[in-house]
C-alpha positions in Angstrom: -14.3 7.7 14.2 -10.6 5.3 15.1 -8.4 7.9 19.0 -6.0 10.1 18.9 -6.4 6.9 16.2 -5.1 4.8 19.3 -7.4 6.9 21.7 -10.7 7.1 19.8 -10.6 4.1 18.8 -10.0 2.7 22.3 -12.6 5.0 23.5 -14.8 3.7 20.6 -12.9 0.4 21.5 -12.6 0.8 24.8 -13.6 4.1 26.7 -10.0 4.3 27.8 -7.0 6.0 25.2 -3.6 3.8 24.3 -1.6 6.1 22.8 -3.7 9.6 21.9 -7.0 9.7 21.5 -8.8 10.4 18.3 -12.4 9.6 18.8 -13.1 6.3 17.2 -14.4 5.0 20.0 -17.6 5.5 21.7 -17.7 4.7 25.5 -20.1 2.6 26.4 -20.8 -0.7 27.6 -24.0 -2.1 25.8 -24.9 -5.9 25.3 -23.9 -7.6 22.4 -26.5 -6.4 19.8 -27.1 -8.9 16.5 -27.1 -7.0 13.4 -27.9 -8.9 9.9 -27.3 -6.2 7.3 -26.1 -7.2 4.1 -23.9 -9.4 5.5 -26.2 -10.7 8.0 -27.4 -14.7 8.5 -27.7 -16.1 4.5 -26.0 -17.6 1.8 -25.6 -21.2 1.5 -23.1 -21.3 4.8 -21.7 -24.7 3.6 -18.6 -24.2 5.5 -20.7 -23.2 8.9 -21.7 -19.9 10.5 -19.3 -17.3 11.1 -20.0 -13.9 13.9 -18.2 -10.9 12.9 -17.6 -8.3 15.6 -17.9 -4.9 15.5 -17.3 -1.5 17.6 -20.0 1.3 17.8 -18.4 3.8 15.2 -19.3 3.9 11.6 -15.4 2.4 10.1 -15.8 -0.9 12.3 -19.3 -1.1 11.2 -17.9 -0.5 7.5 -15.2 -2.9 7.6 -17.4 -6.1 9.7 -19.4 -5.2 7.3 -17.0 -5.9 4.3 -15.5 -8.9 6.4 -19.1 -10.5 6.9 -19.8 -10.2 3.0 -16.4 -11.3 1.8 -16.7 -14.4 4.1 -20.7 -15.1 2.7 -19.3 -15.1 -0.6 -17.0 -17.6 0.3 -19.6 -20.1 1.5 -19.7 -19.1 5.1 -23.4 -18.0 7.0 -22.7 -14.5 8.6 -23.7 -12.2 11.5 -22.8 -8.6 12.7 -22.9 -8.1 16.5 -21.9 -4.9 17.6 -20.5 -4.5 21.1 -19.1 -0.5 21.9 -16.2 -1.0 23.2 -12.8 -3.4 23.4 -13.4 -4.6 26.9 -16.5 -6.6 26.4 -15.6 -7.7 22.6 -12.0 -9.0 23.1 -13.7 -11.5 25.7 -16.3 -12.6 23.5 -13.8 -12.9 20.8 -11.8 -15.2 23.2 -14.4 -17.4 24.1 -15.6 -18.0 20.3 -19.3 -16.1 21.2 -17.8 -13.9 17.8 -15.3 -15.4 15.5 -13.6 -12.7 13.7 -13.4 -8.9 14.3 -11.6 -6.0 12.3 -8.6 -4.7 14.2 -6.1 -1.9 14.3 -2.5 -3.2 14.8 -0.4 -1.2 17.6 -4.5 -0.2 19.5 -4.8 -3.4 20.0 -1.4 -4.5 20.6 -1.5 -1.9 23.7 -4.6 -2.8 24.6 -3.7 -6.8 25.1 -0.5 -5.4 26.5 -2.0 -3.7 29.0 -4.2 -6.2 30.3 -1.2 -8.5 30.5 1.0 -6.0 32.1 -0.9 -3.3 33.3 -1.3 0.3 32.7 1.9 1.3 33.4 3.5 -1.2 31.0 6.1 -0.1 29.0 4.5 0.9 25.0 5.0 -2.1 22.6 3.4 -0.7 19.5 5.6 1.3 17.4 5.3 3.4 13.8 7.0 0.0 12.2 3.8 -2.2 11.1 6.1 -5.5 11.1 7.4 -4.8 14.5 3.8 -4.2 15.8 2.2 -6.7 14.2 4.7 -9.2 15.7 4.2 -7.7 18.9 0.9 -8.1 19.0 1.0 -12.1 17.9 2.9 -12.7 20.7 0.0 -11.1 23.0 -2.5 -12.5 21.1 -2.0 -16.0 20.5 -1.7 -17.5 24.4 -5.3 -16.0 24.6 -5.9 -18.6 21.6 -6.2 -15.8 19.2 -4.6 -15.7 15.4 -4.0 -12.3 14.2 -3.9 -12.2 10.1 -1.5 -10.5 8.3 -1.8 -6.5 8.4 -2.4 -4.3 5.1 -2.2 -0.8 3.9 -5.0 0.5 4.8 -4.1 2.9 7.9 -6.5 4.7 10.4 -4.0 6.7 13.0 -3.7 10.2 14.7 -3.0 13.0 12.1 -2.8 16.5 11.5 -4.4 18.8 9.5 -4.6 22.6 8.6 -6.4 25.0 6.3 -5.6 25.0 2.4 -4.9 28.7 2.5 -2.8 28.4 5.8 -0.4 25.1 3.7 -0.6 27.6 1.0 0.9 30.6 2.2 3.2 28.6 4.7 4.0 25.8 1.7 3.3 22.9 3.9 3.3 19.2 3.0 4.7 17.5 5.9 4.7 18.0 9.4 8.7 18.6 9.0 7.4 21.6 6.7 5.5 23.1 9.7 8.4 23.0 12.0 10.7 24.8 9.2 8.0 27.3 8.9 8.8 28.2 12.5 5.3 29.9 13.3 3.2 29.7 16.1 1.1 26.7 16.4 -2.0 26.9 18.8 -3.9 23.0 18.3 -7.2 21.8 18.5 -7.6 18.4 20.0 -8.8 17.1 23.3 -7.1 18.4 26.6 -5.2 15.4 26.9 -3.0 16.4 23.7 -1.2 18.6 26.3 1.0 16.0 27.4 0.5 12.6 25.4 3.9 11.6 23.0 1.8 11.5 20.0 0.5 14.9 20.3 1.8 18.2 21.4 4.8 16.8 23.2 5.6 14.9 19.8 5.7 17.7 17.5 7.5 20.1 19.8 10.4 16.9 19.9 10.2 14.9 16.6 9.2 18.1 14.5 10.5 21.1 16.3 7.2 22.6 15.3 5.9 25.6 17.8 3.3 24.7 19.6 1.8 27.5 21.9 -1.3 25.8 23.0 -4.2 23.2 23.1 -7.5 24.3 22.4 -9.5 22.0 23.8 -12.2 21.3 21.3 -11.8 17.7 21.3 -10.4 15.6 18.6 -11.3 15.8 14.5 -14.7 17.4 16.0 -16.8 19.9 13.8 -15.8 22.8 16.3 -12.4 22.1 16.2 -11.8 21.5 12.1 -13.9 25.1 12.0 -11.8 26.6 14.6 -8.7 25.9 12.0 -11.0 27.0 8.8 -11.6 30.3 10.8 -7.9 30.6 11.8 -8.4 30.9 15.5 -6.3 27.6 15.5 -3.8 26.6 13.2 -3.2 22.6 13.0 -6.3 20.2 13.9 -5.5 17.1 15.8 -7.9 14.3 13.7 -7.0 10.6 11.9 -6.2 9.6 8.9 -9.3 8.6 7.1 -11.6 11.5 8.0 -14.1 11.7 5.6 -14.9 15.7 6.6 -11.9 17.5 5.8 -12.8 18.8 2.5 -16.0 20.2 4.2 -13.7 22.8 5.6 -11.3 23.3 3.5 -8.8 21.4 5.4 -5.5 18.9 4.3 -3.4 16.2 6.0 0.5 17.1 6.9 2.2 14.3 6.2 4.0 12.5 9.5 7.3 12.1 7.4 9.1 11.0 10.4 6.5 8.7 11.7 5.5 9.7 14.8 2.2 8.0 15.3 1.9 4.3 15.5 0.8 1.9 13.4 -2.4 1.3 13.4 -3.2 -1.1 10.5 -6.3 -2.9 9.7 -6.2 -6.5 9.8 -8.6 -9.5 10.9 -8.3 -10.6 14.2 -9.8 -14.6 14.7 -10.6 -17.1 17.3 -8.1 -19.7 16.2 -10.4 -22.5 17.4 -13.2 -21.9 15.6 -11.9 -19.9 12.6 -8.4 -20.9 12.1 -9.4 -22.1 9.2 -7.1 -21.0 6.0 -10.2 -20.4 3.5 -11.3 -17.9 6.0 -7.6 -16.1 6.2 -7.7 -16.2 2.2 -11.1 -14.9 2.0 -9.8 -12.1 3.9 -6.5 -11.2 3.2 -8.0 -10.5 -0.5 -10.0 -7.6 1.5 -6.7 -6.5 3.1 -4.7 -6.9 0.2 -7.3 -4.7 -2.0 -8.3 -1.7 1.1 -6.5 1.3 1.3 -6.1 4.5 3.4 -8.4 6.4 1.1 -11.1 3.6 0.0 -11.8 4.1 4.2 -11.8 7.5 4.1 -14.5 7.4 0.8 -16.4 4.3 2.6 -16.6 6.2 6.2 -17.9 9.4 3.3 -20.3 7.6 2.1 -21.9 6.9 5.8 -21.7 9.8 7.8 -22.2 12.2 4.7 -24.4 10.9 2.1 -26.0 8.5 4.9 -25.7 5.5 3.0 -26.5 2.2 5.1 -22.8 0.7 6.0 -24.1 -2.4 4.5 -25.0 -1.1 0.9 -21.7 0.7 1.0 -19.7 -2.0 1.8 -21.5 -4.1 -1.1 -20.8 -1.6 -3.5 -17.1 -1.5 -3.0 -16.5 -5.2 -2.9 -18.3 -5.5 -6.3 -16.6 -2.6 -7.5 -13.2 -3.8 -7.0 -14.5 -7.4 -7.8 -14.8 -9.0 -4.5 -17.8 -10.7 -4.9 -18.6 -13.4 -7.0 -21.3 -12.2 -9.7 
């Protein structure tokens, strides 16, 4: 999916990158297209219809997902549209054509902050969620949008390497690496060569060794292999990739938080869903996700091809989300 997390997620959000650019985002600039999935039109809707929005990768399809069922279950009517990118479903989100959408704190914080200020505007997003988040709210609410309170649940640029290569070098953390002092060739995208979150990052925050960018894009299958195969030696991907374990790969902690932070939280037209029984409705969700629970819902998808609706319903009556 969700960027480096800011990047792919833009791209999947927006087709350009805030930040680095981890793949969450596909380009693209498609109509909005009505999807009624498990969450889709039903349910008494006593309280009125709600729109959820959604980006083209499979975690924002997950998570409207879990946002349009949660808000069913509360007594709202819901619908999916999907739109692939940022710069055609921020709009809509403004004008109240789609009432609530599943965000990523400091993406969109740089994303709003752009537009306001334009590219060259100095970075407002930072690794402290608070900061972000309030950041962000003051972007967000002269547009006449309320941004909900942020949770755990994390989806940001991260790092991985082979089990054998953390074994022999005993690497938790990206401070680990940098002890380690060995070489460090990188698979990411090209850009990695000079954005703050990636290569430049490590060599400054870490002191880590890095001798190169292999351009095989970012958290792609060629790139997590070339790392399995040893050709590279660290894998530029995000936090809830659901693949690693296909190739024998683990996350280095970022103990000294270099990478943003790009919590989840609901994002809502504060005209037409202000309301507080739709901000308690959700903030249960955001209270309840985690890092991980993404990583196994965005599994669940791409791997075992389960429909992102079904998944979603499965979690939310697994952790007791849905009224029986």
């Amino acid at each position: 999916m969700k960027h480096f997390a800011q990047g792919i997620r833009r791209a999947a959000a927006t087709v350009a990158v805030v930040g680095l650019a981890a793949g969450l985002t596909a380009c693209g600039g498609k109509s909005l297209e009505e999807d009624k999935g498990a969450g889709g039109e039903g349910g008494a809707g006593k309280k009125g219809s709600l729109v959820v929005g959604s980006a083209g990768f499979t975690e924002s399809k997950v998570l409207a997902e879990l946002y349009a069922q949660v808000l069913k279950d509360a007594g709202y009517s819901t619908s999916i549209k999907t739109v692939e990118n940022r710069e055609l479903y921020e709009p809509s989100l403004e004008k109240g054509d789609i009432d609530v959408v599943p965000e990523y704190a400091a993406t969109l914080a740089e994303f709003l902050n752009t537009e306001k200020n334009g590219p060259k505007a100095k970075p407002i997003a930072s690794s402290d969620v608070e900061d972000t988040v309030a950041a962000l709210e003051k972007l967000a609410e002269p547009r006449g949008l309320k941004v909900l309170p942020a949770g755990a649940a994390v989806d940001q640029n991260a790092f991985a390497v082979s089990k054998e290569y953390a074994q022999k070098n005993k690497l938790k953390t990206l401070s680990d690496l940098g002890r380690a002092k060995v070489k460090v060739k990188i698979a990411a995208g090209d850009e990695c060569e000079v954005r703050p979150f990636c290569a430049p990052g490590l060599k400054k925050t870490y002191g880590i060794d890095v001798t190169g960018v292999d351009p095989k894009g970012v958290g792609t299958p060629q790139a997590k292999q070339a790392v399995k195969d040893g050709e590279d030696q660290l894998v530029l991907t995000t936090t809830t990739d659901a693949t690693l374990e296909n190739f024998d790969l683990v996350l280095l902690k970022d103990d000294k938080k270099l990478q943003n932070a790009d919590n989840i939280l609901p994002v809502v037209n504060a005209e037409e869903a202000g309301d507080k029984a739709i901000a308690d409705a959700l903030a249960k969700l955001t209270e309840t996700l985690t890092t991980q629970d993404l990583v196994e819902l965005n599994r669940k998808v791409d791997a075992e091809r389960v429909k992102e609706a079904d998944a979603a319903k499965e979690y939310l009556e697994a952790k007791g989300l849905l009224k029986k």
